[in-house]
C-alpha distance (Angstrom), angle and dihedral (degrees) to the residues before:
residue distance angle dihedral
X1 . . .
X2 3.66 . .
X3 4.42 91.5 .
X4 4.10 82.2 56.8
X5 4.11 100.4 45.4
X6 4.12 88.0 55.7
X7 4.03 98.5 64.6
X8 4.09 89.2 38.6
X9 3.56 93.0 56.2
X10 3.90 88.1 48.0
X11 3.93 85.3 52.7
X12 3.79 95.4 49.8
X13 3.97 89.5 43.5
X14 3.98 89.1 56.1
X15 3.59 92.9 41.4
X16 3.74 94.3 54.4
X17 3.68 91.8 48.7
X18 3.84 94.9 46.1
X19 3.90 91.8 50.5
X20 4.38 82.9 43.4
X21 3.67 84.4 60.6
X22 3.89 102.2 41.6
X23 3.94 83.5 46.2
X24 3.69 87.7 55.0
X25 3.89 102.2 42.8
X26 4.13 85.4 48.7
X27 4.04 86.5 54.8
X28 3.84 95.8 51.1
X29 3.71 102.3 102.6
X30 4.30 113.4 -122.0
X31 3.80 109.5 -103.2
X32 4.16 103.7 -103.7
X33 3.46 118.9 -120.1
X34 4.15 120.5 -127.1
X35 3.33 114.5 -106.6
X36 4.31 109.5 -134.4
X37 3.31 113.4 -102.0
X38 4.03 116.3 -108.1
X39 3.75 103.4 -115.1
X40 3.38 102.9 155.2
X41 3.85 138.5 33.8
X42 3.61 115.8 -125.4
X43 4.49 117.6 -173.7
X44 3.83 86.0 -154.5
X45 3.43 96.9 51.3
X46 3.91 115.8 95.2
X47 3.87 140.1 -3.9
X48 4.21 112.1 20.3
X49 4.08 107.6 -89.4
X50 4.22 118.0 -87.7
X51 4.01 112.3 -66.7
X52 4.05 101.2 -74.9
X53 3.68 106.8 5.1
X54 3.51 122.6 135.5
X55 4.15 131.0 -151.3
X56 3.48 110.1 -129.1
X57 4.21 113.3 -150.8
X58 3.97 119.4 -127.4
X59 3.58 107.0 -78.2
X60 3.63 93.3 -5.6
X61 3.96 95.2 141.2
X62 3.94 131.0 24.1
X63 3.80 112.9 -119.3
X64 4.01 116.7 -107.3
X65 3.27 103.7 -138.7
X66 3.96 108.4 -144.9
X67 4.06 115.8 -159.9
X68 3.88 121.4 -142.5
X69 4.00 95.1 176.6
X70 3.74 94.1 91.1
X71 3.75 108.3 49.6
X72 3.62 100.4 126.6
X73 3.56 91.5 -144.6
X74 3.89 144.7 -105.8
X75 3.92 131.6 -64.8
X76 3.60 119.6 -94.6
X77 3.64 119.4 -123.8
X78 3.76 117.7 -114.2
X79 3.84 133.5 -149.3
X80 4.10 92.3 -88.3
X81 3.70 116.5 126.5
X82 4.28 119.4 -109.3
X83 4.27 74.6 -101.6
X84 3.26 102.7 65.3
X85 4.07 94.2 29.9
X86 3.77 93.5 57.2
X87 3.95 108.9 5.3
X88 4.44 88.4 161.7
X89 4.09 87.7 52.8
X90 4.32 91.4 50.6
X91 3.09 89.7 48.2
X92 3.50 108.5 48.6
X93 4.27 85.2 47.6
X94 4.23 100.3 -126.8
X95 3.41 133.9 52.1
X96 4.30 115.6 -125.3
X97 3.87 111.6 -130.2
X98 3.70 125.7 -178.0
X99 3.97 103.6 -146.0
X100 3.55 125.4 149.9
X101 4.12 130.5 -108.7
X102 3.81 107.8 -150.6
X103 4.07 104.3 50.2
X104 3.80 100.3 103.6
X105 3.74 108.4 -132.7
X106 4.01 104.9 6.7
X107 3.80 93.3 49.9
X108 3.60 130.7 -11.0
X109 4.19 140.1 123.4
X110 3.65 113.0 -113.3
X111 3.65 114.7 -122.0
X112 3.79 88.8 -146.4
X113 3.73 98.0 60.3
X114 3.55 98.5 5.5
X115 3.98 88.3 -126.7
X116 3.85 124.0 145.1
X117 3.92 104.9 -108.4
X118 3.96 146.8 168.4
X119 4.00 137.9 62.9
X120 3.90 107.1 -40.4
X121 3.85 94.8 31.9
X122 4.43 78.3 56.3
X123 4.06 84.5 50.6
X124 3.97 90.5 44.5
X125 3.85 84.3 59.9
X126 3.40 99.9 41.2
X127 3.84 91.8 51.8
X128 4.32 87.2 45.8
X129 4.17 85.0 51.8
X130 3.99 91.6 53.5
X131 3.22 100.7 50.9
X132 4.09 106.5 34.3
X133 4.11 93.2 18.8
X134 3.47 88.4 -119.5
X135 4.36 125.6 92.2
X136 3.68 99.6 -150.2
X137 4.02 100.1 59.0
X138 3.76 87.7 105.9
X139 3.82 123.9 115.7
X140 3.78 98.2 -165.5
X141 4.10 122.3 -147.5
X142 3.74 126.6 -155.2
X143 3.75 103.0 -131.0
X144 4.21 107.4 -178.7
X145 3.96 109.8 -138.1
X146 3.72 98.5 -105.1
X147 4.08 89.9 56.1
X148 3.66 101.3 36.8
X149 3.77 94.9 111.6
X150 3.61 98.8 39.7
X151 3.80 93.4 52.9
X152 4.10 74.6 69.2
X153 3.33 92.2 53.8
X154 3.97 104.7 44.0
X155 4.00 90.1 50.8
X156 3.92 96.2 -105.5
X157 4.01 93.7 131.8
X158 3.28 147.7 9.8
X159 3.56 91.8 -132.7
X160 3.75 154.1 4.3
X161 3.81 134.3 -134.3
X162 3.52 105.3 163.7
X163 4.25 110.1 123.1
X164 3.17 96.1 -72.2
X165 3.60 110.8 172.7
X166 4.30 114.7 -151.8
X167 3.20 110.0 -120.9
X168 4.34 123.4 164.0
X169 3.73 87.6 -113.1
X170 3.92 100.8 57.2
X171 4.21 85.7 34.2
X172 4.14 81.6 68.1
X173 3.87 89.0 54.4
X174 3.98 105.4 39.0
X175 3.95 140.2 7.6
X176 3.59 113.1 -103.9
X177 4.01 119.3 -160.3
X178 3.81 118.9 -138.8
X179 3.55 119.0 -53.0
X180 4.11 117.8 -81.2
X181 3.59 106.4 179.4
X182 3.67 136.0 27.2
X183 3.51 117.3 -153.7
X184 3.86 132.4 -177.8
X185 3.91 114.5 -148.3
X186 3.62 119.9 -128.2
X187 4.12 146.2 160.3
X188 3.73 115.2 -99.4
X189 3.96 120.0 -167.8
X190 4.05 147.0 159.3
X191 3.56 109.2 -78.6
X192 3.76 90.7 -127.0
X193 4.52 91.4 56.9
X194 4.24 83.2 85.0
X195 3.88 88.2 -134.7
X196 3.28 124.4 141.5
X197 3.28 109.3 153.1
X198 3.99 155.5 6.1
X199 3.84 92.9 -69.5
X200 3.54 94.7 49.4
X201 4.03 85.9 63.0
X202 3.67 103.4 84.3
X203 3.72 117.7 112.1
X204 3.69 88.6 14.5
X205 3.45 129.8 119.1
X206 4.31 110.7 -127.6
X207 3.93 107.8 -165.6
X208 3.76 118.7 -151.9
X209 4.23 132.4 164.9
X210 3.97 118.2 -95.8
X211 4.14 111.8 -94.4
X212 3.96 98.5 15.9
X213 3.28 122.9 125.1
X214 3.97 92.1 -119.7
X215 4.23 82.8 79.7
X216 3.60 98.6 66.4
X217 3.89 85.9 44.2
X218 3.13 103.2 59.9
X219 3.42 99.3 45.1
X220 3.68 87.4 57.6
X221 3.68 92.5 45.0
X222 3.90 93.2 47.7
X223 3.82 122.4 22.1
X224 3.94 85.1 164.9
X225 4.06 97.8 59.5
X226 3.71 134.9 79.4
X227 3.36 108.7 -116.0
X228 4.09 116.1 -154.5
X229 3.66 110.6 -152.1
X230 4.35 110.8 -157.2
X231 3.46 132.1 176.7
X232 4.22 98.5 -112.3
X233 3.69 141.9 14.7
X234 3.82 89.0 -109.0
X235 4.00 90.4 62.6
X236 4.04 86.1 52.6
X237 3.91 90.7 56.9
X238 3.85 90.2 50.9
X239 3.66 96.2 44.1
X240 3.91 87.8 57.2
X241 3.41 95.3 45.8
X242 3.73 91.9 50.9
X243 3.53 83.3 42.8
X244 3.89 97.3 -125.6
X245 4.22 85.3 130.6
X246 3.96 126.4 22.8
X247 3.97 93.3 -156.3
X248 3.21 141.4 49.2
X249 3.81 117.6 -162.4
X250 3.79 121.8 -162.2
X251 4.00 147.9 94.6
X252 3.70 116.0 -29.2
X253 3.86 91.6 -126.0
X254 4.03 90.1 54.9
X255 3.53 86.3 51.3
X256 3.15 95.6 56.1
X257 3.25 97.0 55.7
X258 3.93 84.7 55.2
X259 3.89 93.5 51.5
X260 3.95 93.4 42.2
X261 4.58 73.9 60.9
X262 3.33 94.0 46.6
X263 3.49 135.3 45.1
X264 3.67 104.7 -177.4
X265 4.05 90.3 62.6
X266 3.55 133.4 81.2
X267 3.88 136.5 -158.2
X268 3.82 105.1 -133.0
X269 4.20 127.4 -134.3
X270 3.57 104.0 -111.4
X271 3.83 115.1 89.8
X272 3.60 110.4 -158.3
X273 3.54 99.3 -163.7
X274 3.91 141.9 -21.6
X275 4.03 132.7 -127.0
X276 3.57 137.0 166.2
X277 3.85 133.0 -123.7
X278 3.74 124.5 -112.8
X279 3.46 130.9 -164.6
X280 4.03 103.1 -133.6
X281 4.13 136.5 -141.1
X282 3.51 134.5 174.3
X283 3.69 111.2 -78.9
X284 4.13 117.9 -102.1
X285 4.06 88.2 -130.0
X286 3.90 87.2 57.1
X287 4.29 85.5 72.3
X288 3.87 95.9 -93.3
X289 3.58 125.2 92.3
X290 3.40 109.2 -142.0
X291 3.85 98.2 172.7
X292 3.67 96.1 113.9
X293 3.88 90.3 48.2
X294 3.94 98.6 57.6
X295 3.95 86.7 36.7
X296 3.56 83.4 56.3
X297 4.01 94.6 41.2
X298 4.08 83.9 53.7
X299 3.36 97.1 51.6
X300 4.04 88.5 58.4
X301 3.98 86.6 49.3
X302 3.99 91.9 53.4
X303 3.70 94.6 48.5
X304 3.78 100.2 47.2
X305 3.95 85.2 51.8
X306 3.37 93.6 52.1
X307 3.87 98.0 46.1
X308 3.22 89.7 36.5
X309 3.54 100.3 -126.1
X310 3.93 86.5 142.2
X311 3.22 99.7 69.1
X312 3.83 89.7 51.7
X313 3.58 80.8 48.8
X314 4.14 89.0 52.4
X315 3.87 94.5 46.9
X316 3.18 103.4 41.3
X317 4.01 95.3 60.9
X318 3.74 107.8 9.2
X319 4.24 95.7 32.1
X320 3.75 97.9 99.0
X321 3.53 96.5 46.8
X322 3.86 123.6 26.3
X323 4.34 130.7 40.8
X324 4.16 100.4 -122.4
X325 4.09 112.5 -141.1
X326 3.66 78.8 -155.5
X327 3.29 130.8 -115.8
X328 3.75 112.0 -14.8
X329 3.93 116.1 -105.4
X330 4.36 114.6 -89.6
X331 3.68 105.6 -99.0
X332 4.14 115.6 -158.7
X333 3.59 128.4 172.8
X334 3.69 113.4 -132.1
X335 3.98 111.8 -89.7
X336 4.03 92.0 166.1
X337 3.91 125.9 46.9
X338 3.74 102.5 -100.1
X339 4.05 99.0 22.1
X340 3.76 114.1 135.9
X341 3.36 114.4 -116.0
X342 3.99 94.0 -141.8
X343 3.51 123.6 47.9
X344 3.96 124.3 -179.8
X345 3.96 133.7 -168.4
């Protein structure tokens, strides 16, 4: 029995040690491969584009260039009360505004408290407070920024305060009060794109929102660029960060709202071009005289000058980012032969 055991145990022995080394070459880990190295930025590349955005070829469209120097100004609020300016508003106990809910610091719904916050949604309650003594009377409206003017036009709100930049154009299809913000447009990008300026831009792709003035910019600014048109600010920050765009070309205080989102971006130096906010009402030769509503709308502008409330206002949202000029100059049409059309405090 013993002549059998001695070759068995020799089996066993060089079983154990081929199953030790089979064991061992299954725990060596596989040699990783190196990923490339990202070198160039491609829009095509990736996840599918935002929800109803549209890439816009090279030179595909002309700009339109829309003029702002001749607006002959707003209407100057008289000494009526917010009863005989706006009897239908009183009435029906809150003012409708159309104001966006995704624009980080001018308009946007905290995802903490789910609250509507930021600059305009401030002047929204500062207009409700004048005119029914209390700030929260506002029903608020999510107009997008293709269909901000027409939600004038269909009825949908009383008013609008969502950036949107005077121009002559838009001044022949709504009233506009005086000027709230002024705003300088400028390029934002991720540190790492290595642009820095406009001739960095061709070959890139510059991402702006549908119906803002920042379109017609940047095809003037860059005939040799894609340009991918989205339906919000929000969809810009995600296309860059997916890197379907490389710029993103709009007001310095929506940028800053983008930055204050991301900290890997950066708004550049040069300002391409500056503009000033309106509030915005339906237009008196669209059947509805809203003369008493912007009057009304102006009167909230003076006083939060004066108290300074705006620059609280400022500060509070735009402080850590952006220098203020201040609050723009007052800007009246004419109502008397001889009245200045501009008047400043």
């Amino acid at each position: 029995m013993l002549a059998f055991r001695r070759p068995l145990l020799r089996i066993t022995h060089l079983g154990a040690a081929l199953l030790a080394a089979t064991l061992l070459v299954s725990c060596t880990p596989a040699p990783v491969e190196q990923a490339d190295t990202l070198t160039a930025l491609d829009p095509d590349a990736g996840p599918p584009l935002p929800p109803d955005s549209s890439l816009e070829a090279p030179g595909e469209k002309d700009p339109v260039v829309e003029t702002k120097e001749n607006w002959p100004g707003s209407l100057r609020p008289d000494d009526k009360t917010p009863e005989e300016r706006v009897p239908s508003i009183v009435n029906r106990g809150r003012i409708i505004v159309g104001v966006d809910q995704s624009q980080n610091l001018l308009s946007f719904r905290d995802p903490v408290t789910g609250e509507l916050r930021g600059f305009e949604i401030e002047l929204a309650r500062e207009i409700s407070r004048d005119i029914f003594g209390d700030p929260n009377r506002v029903d608020f409206r999510f107009v997008g920024s293709a269909d901000r003017l027409r939600s004038l036009d269909q009825g949908d709100v009383d008013i609008v305060i969502r950036s949107v930049a005077i121009t002559d154009e838009r001044a022949k299809l709504v009233e506009f009060s005086t000027p709230y913000l002024q705003t300088q447009t400028r390029m934002l990008t991720m540190e790492s794109s290595g642009i820095s300026s406009i001739a960095d831009l061709p070959g890139h792709t510059i991402c702006v929102t549908e119906g803002s003035t920042s379109l017609q910019r940047a095809r003037t600014i860059a005939p040799e660029s894609s340009i991918l048109r989205t339906r919000n600010w929000s969809d810009c920050l995600m296309a860059l960060q997916q890197h379907q765009a490389q710029v993103i070309l709009g007001d310095d205080v929506i940028l800053s709202g983008i930055a204050a989102q991301d900290p890997y971006t950066e708004i550049l130096d040069t300002a391409l071009d500056s503009q000033f906010y309106g509030v915005a009402a339906t237009s008196t030769t669209a059947g509805t005289d809203s003369s008493g509503l912007i009057r009304q709308v102006n009167s909230t502008i003076e006083r939060i000058r004066e108290d300074r409330t705006w620059w609280t206002m400022f500060n509070d949202w735009f402080g850590p980012y952006l220098w203020s000029y201040g609050p723009p100059q007052l800007q009246y049409m004419p109502e008397e032969e001889g009245a200045d059309n501009n008047e400043g405090q």
